[in-house]
LOGUKOL-377142 format. One record per residue (C-alpha): residue number from 1; residue in one letter; x, y, z. Coordinates in steps of 0.1 Angstrom, whole numbers. Each point is the difference from the previous one (the first is absolute). Example, Ala and Ser with C-alpha at 12.3 -4.5 7.8 and 13.67 -1.06 7.14 Angstrom:
2
resi,resn,east,north,up
1,A,123,-45,78;
2,S,14,34,-7;
***
This chain:
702
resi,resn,east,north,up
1,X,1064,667,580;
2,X,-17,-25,12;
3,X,0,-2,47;
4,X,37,-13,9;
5,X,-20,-19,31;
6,X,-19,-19,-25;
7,X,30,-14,-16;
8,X,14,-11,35;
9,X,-26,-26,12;
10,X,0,-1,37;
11,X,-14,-25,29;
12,X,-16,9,34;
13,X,26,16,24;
14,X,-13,9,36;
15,X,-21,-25,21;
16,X,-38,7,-7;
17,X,-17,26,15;
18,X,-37,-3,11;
19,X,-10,37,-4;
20,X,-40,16,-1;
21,X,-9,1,-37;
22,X,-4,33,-1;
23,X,37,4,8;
24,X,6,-29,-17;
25,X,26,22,-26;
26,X,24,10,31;
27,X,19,-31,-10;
28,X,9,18,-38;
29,X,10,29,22;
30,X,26,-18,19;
31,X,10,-19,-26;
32,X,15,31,-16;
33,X,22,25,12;
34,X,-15,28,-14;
35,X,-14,9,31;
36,X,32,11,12;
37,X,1,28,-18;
38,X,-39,10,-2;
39,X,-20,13,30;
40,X,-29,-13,-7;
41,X,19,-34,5;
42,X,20,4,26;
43,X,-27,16,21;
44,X,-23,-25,-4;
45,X,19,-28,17;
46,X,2,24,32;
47,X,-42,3,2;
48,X,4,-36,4;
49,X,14,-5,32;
50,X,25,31,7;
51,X,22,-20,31;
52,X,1,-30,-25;
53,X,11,19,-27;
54,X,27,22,20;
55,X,14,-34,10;
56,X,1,-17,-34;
57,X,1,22,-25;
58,X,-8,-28,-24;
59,X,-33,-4,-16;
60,X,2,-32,-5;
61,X,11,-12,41;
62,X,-28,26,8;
63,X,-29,-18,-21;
64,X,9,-31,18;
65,X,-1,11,33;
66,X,-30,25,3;
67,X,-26,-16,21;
68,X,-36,-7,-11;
69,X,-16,28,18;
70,X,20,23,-16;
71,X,-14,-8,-33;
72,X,-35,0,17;
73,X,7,38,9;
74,X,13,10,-33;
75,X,-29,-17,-21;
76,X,-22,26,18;
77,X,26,28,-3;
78,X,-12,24,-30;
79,X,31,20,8;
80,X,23,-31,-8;
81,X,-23,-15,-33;
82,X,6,34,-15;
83,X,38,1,5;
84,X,3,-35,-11;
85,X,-24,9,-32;
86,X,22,30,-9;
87,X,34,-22,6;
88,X,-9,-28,-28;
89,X,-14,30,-25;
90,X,35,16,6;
91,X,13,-37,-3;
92,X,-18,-8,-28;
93,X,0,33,-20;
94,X,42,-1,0;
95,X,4,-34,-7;
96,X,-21,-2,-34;
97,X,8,40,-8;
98,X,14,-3,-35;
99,X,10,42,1;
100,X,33,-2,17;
101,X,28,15,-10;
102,X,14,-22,-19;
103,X,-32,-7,-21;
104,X,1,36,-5;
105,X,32,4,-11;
106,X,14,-33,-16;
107,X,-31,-19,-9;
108,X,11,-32,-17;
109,X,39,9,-1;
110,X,8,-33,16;
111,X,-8,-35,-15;
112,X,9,-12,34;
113,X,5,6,34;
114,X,32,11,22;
115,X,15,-24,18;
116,X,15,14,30;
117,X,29,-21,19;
118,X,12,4,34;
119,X,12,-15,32;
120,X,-22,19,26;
121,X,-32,19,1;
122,X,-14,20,32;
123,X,-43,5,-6;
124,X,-6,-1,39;
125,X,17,-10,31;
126,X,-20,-33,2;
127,X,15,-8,-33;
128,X,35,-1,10;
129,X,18,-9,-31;
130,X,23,35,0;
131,X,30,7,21;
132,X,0,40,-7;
133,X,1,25,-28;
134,X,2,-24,-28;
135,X,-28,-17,6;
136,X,-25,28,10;
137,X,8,19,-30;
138,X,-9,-35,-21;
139,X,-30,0,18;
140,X,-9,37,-5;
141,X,8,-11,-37;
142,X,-27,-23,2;
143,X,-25,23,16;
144,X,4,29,-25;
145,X,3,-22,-31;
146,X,-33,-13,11;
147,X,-15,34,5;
148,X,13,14,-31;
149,X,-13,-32,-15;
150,X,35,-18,-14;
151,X,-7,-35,-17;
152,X,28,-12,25;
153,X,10,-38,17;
154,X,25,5,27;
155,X,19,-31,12;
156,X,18,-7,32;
157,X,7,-27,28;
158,X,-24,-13,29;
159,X,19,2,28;
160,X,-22,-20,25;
161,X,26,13,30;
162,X,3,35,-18;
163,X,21,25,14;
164,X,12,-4,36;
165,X,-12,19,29;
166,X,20,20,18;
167,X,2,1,37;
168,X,23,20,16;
169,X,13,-11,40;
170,X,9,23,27;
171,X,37,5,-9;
172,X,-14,8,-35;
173,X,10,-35,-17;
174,X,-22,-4,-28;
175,X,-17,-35,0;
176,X,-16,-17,-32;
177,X,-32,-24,-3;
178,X,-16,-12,-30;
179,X,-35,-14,8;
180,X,-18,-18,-26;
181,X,-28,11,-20;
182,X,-33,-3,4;
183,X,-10,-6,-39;
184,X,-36,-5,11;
185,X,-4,33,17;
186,X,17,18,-30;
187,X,-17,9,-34;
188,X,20,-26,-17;
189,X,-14,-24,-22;
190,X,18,-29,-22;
191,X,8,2,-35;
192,X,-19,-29,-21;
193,X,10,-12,-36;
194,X,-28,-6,-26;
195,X,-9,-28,14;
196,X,-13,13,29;
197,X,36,-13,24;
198,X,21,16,18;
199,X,31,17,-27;
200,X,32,-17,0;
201,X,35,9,-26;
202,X,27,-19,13;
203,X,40,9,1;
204,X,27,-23,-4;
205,X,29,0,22;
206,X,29,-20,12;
207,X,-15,-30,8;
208,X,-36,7,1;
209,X,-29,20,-11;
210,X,-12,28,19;
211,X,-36,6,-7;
212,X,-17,34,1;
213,X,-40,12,10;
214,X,-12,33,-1;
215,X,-30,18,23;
216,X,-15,29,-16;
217,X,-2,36,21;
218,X,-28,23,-13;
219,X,14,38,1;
220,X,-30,21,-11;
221,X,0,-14,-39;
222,X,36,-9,2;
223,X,7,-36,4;
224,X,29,-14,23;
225,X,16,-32,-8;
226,X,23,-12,32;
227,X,17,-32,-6;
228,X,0,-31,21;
229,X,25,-26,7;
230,X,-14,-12,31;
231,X,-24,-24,-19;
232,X,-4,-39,4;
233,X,13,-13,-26;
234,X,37,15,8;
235,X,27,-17,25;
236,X,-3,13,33;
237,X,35,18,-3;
238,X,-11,20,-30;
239,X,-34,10,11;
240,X,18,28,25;
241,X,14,16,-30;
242,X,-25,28,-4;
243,X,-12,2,38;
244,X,23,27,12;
245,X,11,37,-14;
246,X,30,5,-8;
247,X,14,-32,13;
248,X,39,3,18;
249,X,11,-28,-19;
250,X,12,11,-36;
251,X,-7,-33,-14;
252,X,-33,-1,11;
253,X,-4,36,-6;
254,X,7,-11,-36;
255,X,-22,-29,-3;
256,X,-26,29,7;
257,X,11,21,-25;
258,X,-3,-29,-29;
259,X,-30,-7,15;
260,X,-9,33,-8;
261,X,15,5,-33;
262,X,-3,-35,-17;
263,X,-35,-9,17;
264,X,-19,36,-3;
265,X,7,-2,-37;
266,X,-11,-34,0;
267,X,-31,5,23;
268,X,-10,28,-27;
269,X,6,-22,-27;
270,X,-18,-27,11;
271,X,-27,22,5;
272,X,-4,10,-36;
273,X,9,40,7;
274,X,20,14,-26;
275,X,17,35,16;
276,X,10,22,-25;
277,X,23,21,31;
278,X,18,-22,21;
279,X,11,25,28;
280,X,28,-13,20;
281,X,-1,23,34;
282,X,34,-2,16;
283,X,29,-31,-12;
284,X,-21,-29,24;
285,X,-22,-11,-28;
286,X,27,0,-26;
287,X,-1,-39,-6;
288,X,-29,8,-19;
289,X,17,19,-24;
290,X,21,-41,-10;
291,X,-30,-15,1;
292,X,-18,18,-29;
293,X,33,5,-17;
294,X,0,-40,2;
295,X,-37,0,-17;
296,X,8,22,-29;
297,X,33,-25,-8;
298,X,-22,-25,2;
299,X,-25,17,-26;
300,X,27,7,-23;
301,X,2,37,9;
302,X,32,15,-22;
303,X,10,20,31;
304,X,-13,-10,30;
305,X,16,25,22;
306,X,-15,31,-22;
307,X,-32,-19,-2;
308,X,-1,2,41;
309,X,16,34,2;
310,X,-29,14,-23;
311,X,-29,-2,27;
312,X,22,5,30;
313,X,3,26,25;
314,X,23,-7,31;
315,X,-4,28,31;
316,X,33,-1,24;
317,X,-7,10,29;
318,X,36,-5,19;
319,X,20,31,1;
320,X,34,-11,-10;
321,X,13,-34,-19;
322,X,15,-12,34;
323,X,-36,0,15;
324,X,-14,-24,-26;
325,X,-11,-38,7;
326,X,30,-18,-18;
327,X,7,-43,6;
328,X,28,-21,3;
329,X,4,-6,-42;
330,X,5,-38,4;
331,X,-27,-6,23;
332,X,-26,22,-26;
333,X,16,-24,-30;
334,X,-9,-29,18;
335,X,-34,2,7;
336,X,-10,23,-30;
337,X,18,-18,-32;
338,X,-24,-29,22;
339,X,-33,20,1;
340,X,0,11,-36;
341,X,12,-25,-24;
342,X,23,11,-25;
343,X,15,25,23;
344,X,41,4,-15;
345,X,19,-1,35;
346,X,24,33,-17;
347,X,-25,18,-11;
348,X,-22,-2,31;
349,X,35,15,19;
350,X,2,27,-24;
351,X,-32,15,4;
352,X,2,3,38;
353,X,36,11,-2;
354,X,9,36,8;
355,X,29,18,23;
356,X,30,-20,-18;
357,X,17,-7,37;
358,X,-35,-17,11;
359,X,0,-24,-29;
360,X,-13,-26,22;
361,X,-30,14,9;
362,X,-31,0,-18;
363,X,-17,32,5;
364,X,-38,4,-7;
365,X,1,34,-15;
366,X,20,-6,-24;
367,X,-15,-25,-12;
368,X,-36,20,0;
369,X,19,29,-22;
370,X,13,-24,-29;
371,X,-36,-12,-6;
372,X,-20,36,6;
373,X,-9,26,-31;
374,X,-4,26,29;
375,X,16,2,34;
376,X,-12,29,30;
377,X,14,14,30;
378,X,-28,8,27;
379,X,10,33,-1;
380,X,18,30,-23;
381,X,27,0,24;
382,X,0,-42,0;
383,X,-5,1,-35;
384,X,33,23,-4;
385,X,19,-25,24;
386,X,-16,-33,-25;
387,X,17,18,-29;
388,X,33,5,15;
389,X,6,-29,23;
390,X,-19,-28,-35;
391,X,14,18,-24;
392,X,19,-25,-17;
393,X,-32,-23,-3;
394,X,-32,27,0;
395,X,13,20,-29;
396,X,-27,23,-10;
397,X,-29,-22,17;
398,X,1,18,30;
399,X,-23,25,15;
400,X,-22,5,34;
401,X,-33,-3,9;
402,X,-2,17,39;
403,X,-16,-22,21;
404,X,-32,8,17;
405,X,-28,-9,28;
406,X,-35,-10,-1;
407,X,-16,30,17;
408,X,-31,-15,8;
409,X,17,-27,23;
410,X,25,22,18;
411,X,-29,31,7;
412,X,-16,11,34;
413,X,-33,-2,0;
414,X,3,40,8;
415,X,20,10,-28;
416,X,-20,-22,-20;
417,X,-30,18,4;
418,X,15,38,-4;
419,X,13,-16,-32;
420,X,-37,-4,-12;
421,X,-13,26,15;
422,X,21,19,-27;
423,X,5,-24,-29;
424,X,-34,-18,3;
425,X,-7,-37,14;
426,X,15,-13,-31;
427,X,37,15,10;
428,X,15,-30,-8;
429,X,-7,0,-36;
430,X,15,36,0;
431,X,34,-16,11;
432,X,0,-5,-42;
433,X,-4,37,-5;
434,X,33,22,14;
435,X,-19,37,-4;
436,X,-29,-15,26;
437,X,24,1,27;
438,X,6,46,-1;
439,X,-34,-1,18;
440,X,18,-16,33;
441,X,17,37,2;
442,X,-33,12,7;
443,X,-10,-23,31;
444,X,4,22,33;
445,X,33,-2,19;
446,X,-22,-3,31;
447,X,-22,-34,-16;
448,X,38,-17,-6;
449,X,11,6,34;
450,X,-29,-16,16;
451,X,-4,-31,-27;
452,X,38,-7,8;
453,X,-5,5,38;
454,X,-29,-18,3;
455,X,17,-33,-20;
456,X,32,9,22;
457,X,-19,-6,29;
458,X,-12,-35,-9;
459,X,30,-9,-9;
460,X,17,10,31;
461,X,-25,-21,18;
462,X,8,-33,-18;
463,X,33,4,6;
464,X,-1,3,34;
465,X,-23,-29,0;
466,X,28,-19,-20;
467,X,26,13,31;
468,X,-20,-14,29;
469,X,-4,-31,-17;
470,X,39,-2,-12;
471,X,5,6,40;
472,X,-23,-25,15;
473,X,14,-25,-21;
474,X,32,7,17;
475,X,-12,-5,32;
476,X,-2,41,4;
477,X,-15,9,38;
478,X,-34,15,-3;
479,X,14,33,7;
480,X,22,1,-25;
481,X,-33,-10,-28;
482,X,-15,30,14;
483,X,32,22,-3;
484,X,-1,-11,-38;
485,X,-33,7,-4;
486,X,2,35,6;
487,X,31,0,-20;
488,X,-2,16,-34;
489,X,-18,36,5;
490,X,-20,19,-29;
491,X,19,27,1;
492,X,33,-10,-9;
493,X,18,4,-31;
494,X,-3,-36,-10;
495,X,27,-16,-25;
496,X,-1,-32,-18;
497,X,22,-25,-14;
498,X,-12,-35,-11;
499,X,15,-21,-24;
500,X,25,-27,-5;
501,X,27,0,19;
502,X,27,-3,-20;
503,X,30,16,7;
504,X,5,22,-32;
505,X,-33,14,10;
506,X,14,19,33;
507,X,-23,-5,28;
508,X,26,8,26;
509,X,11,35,-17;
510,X,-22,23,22;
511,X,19,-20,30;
512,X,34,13,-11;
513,X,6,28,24;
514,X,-28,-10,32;
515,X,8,29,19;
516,X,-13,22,-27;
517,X,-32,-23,-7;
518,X,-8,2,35;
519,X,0,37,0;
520,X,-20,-1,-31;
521,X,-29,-23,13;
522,X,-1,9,40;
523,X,-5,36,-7;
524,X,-29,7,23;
525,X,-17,33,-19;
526,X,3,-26,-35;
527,X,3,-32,6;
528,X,12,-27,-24;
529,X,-8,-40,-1;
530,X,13,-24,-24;
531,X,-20,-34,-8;
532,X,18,-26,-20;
533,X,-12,-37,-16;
534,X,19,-20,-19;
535,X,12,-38,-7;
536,X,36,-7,-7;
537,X,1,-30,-24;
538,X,10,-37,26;
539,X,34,-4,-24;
540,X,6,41,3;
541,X,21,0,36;
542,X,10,39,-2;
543,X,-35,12,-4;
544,X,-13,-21,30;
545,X,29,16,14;
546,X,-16,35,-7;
547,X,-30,-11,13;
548,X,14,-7,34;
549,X,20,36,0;
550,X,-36,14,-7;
551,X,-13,-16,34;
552,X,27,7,14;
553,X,7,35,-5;
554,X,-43,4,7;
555,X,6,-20,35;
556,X,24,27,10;
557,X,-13,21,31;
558,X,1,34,-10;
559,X,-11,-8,-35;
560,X,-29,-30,6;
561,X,-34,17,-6;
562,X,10,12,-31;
563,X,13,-29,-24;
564,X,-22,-37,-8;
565,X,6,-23,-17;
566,X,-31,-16,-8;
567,X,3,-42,-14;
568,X,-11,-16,-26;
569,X,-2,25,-31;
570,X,-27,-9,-22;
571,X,-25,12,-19;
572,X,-25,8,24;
573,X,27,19,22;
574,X,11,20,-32;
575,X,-33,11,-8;
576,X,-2,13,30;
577,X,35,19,5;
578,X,-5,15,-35;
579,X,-36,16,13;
580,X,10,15,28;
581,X,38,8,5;
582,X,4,37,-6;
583,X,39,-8,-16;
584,X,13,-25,-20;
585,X,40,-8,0;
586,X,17,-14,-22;
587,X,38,-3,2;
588,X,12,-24,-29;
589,X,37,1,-11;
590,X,-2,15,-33;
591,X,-4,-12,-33;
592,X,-10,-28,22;
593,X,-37,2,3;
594,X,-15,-13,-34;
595,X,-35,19,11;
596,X,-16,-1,28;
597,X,-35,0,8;
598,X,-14,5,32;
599,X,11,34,2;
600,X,-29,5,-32;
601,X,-23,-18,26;
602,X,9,32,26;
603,X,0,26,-23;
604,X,-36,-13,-15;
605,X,-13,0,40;
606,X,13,41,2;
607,X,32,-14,19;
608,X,36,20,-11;
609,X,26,-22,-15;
610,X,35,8,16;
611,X,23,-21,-23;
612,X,31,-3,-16;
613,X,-4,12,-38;
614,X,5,-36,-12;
615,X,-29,-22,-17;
616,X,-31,14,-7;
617,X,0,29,23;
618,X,33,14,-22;
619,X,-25,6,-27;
620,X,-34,13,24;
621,X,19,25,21;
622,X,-8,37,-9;
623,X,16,12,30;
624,X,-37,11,7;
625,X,-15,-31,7;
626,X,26,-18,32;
627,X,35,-2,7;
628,X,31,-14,-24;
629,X,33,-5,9;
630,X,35,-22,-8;
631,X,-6,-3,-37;
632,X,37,-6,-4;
633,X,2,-16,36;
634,X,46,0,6;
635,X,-7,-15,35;
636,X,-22,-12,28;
637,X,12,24,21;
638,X,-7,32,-22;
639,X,-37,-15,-10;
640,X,-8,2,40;
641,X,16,33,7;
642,X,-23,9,-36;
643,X,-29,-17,18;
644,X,0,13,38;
645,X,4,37,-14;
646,X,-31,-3,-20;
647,X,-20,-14,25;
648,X,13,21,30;
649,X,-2,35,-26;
650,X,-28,-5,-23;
651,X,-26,-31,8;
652,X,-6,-1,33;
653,X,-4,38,10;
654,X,-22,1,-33;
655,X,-21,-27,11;
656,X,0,22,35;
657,X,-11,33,-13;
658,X,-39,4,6;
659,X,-25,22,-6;
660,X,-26,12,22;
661,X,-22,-28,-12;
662,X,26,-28,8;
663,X,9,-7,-38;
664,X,40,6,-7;
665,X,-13,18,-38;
666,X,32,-7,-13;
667,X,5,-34,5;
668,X,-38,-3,-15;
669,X,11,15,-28;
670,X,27,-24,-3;
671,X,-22,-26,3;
672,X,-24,9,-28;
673,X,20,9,-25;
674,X,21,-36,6;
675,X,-34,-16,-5;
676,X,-11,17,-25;
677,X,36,-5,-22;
678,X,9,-36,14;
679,X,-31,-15,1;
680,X,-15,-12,-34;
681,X,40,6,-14;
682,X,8,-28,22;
683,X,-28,-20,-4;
684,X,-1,-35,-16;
685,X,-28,9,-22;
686,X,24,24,-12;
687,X,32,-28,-4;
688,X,-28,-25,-19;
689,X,-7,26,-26;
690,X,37,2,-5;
691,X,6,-32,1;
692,X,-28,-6,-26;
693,X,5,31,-22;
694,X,39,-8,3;
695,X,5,-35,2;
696,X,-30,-26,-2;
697,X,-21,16,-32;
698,X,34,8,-17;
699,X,12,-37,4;
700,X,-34,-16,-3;
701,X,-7,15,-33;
702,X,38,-6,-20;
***
């Protein structure tokens, strides 16, 4: 199949950038984000001007800014022409490499691409269209479809105010901002029709027309529509409508969902792309599934609902049917039966309609089910829960595809390289072959230990930068900055939990009895500190609410020193939690957690997962390889008794026991055989091959 980026016609995106001609190709580098995930790139940009780069960590800002004598240096620097030679060979060698994996292994199965739908996607924290899991694992998706070489469009929103950042005050109140975009410092380019101007479809709503633009996002050979409505030809009060994630207001927030639906099915129709898989990730993007239903009654199609359902695969990702995105039913009927002529007001009802006592309501899912030939959990245990909780719409269409991580992105650069020094330089490609990964058995206990310390430490060191900052904002004395930046010791047992703080999701269950946590973590011969990050949705009042209890209960004299909360969760942060914390908790209510993925990012980095068997980590314990607990979870209060035992009785006097050379052996041990077992099995060069093997080629080829 012919390059997807030479059926999406694109115009210039960043300001121009004067740069030597013999460096001239930098500009493709940026433009791209495979460096994020390749050495060779992201390395480069730090020969350039290391302060510069540690500030921005955007290669586009940092080609603008570098001065003139810097490029003087580096046109004399040998050291610097040969790692910017071997960085465009690596470049160039992947992106025209017609041996992936799936021209290995499916060839010509699809007459098309697959068109892959939804609302958020998280590539890099100066891309900040992604609020949390969701939209890292779509990103991740993106990555490993374009290293295993997937003919696959994704589609999604440009949200010019993204996701907000979090601030957190001194009484732990969390505060939002949403700062614009800088579109010219990003490596986001317009999308042109055949005529060389900028793509327009239009949507017709009450009382206007909405029109819709696209920019194009290159992810390694994987092209990233994100839709536009903040484009001049649109009213002023309509160009907003895609400018914020997940928007408070519902009808807004559904505005943004037909935008996404109705217009990304429009946007890939108008720009001649036929997908034979339309791949609806989670119920956001399920307006497309009326638009193409709309297309095949207009073609005379005898069934249009089969004909949609035959090249449709919809991934839930919300754990229960209560969690799902669902619409007041009379505010969907009047705007859709508006945006796609022909629309029957009844049926249109119907096909959102679910629980019989919410027969208002319009719920998403359901709608995504009725027009889907397959439909998959995120996990076995999710998958289980799908079955049960759908059955009366999934039938036999149900199954699970666990979810997985782009290893690559989420790696130390330590483990990284004790991964090739046993699997070879090419590791990555071995994420495709399961039996590779017995050879990680063999790498010395003692090799583990000090790639894991080593990436501990600098983590531990941006975090305490992040603390004296967080401080200083607050108008902290200067000998309180210098208490915190002693804070945080290397030899603590150090714990993690980062995610959304939702309240299903427990944050505040280690908190439950504090007179036993304090024990637990002020224990001078084994010490114990807890770091936490998080955001707490602006609509979700209980888990800002948690948030505060967190700095609270850390403020606490006899405990401070040994909890943080560190703001503004991102990308960046995570990556660097899930390097270097030695644990990883994870307390979700169960079956609550649909699957969960940054404990894969820990494991992957050598940390131990301590989790409740829920999600994916039900299915990856071996009781070998971390902690399990509450799979049938009767109360909060059981859970924590559950969770302070194991951590007073088995992890932290395990972590404790050294040898004479400093390494606790059995902890190592724990440590290799999680990477070795967790690693590539929870990969997402392992979920694409299911999802391809399973899903895509099955559909693609009917």
């Amino acid at each position: 199949m012919d390059s997807l980026f030479t059926k999406i016609p694109v115009g210039p995106g960043a300001t121009p950038i004067r740069l030597p001609r013999e460096y001239s190709r930098l500009v493709d580098l940026a433009a791209n984000q495979w460096w994020i995930w390749n050495p060779e790139g992201y390395e480069l940009w730090g020969r350039i001007d290391p302060q510069k780069w540690a500030a921005t960590r955007n290669p586009l800002t940092l080609l603008q800014i570098v001065e003139p004598s810097t490029w003087d240096a580096l046109r004399t620097s040998a050291s610097f022409a040969e790692a910017y030679d071997t960085a465009m060979d690596r470049f160039d060698a992947y992106m025209d490499s017609e041996e992936t994996w799936f021209d290995q292994n499916h060839g010509e199965a699809l007459d098309g691409p697959i068109a892959y739908l939804c609302a958020e996607f998280g590539l890099h924290q100066t891309l900040p269209f992604y609020s949390g899991g969701l939209g890292v694992l779509a990103g991740d998706h993106l990555k490993a479809a374009s290293d295993l070489g997937l003919p696959l469009v994704a589609v999604g929103l440009f949200y010019r105010r993204g996701y907000f950042q979090q601030s957190v005050d001194p009484d732990g109140h969390q505060q939002h901002e949403y700062p614009h975009l800088e579109p010219t410092r990003r490596p986001i380019r317009p999308v042109l029709d055949r005529s060389g101007h900028p793509l327009r479809v239009s949507i017709e709503l009450p009382g206007r027309t909405v029109h819709v633009g696209a920019v194009r996002v290159d992810v390694g050979r994987i092209p990233l529509l994100l839709l536009d409505t903040d484009v001049p030809e649109n009213d002023p009060a309509d160009r907003p409508i895609t400018q914020i994630l997940y928007v408070r207001g519902r009808e807004m927030r559904l505005h943004q969902e037909i935008v996404l639906g109705v217009g990304g099915a429009r946007i890939l129709e108008a720009l001649e792309l036929e997908p034979a898989v339309w791949h609806v990730n989670e119920g956001h993007s399920a307006f497309s599934l009326l638009e193409r239903t709309a297309w095949a009654q207009a073609a005379g199609v005898e069934d249009p609902i089969e004909s949609v359902q035959q090249d449709t695969l919809f991934t839930l990702h919300t754990p229960v049917p209560a969690g799902n995105e669902v619409f007041d039913g009379e505010l969907v009927a009047r705007y859709l039966t508006t945006a796609i002529p022909g629309t029957d007001r009844e049926e249109l009802l119907a096909k959102g309609r679910f629980h019989a006592d919410r027969d208002h309501l319009f719920d998403m899912s359901a709608l995504a089910i009725r027009h889907a030939a397959k439909i998959n959990g995120v996990s076995k245990r999710h998958g289980e829960v799908v079955a049960a909780d759908w059955a009366d719409l999934v039938g036999d269409r149900s199954g699970a595809v666990t979810n997985g991580i782009h290893v690559p992105t989420w790696l130390g650069r330590n483990v990284s390289r004790l991964y090739a020094d046993k699997l070879g330089t090419d590791w990555v490609t071995k994420l495709a072959e399961p039996e590779a990964w017995e050879a990680i058995h063999e790498i010395e206990l003692k090799s583990i230990w000090n790639a894991h310390s080593q990436q501990k430490n600098v983590m531990l060191r941006n975090l305490r930068n992040r603390l004296v900052q967080q401080a200083a904002r607050h108008g902290e004395s200067p000998d309180r900055l210098r208490w915190l930046d002693d804070q945080l010791p290397e030899d603590r047992l150090t714990i993690g939990f980062a995610r959304r703080f939702a309240t299903y999701k427990r944050a505040g269950l280690l908190f439950s009895d504090v007179g036993r946590l304090r024990a637990l973590l002020t224990n001078p011969e084994r010490p114990v500190q807890l770091v936490f990050a998080g955001k707490a949705h602006p609509a979700d009042r209980e888990g800002q609410g948690l948030i505060r209890w967190v700095s609270e209960i850390a403020a606490t004299a006899d405990i401070e020193g040994h909890i943080f909360f560190i703001e503004n969760y991102d990308m960046s942060l995570g990556r660097a939690l899930v390097t270097g914390c030695d644990v990883w908790l994870n307390t979700p209510r169960p079956p609550m957690e649909a699957s969960g993925t940054s404990g894969m990012k820990a494991a992957a980095n050598g940390g131990l997962n301590v989790s409740v068997l829920d999600g994916w980590w039900a299915e990856a314990f071996d009781g070998s390889n971390g902690w399990g607990f509450g799979e049938h979870s009767y109360s909060d209060a059981e859970d924590a008794g559950y969770l302070y035992h194991l951590l007073e009785s088995e992890v932290v006097p395990r972590f404790f026991d050294r040898g004479a050379d400093g390494v606790p052996k059995h902890w190592a041990e724990m440590m290799r055989h999680s990477m070795a077992t967790l690693t590539q099995q929870f990969s997402a060069h392992r979920m694409l091959i299911d999802y391809a093997t399973q899903a895509y080629v099955p559909l693609g080829s009917s």
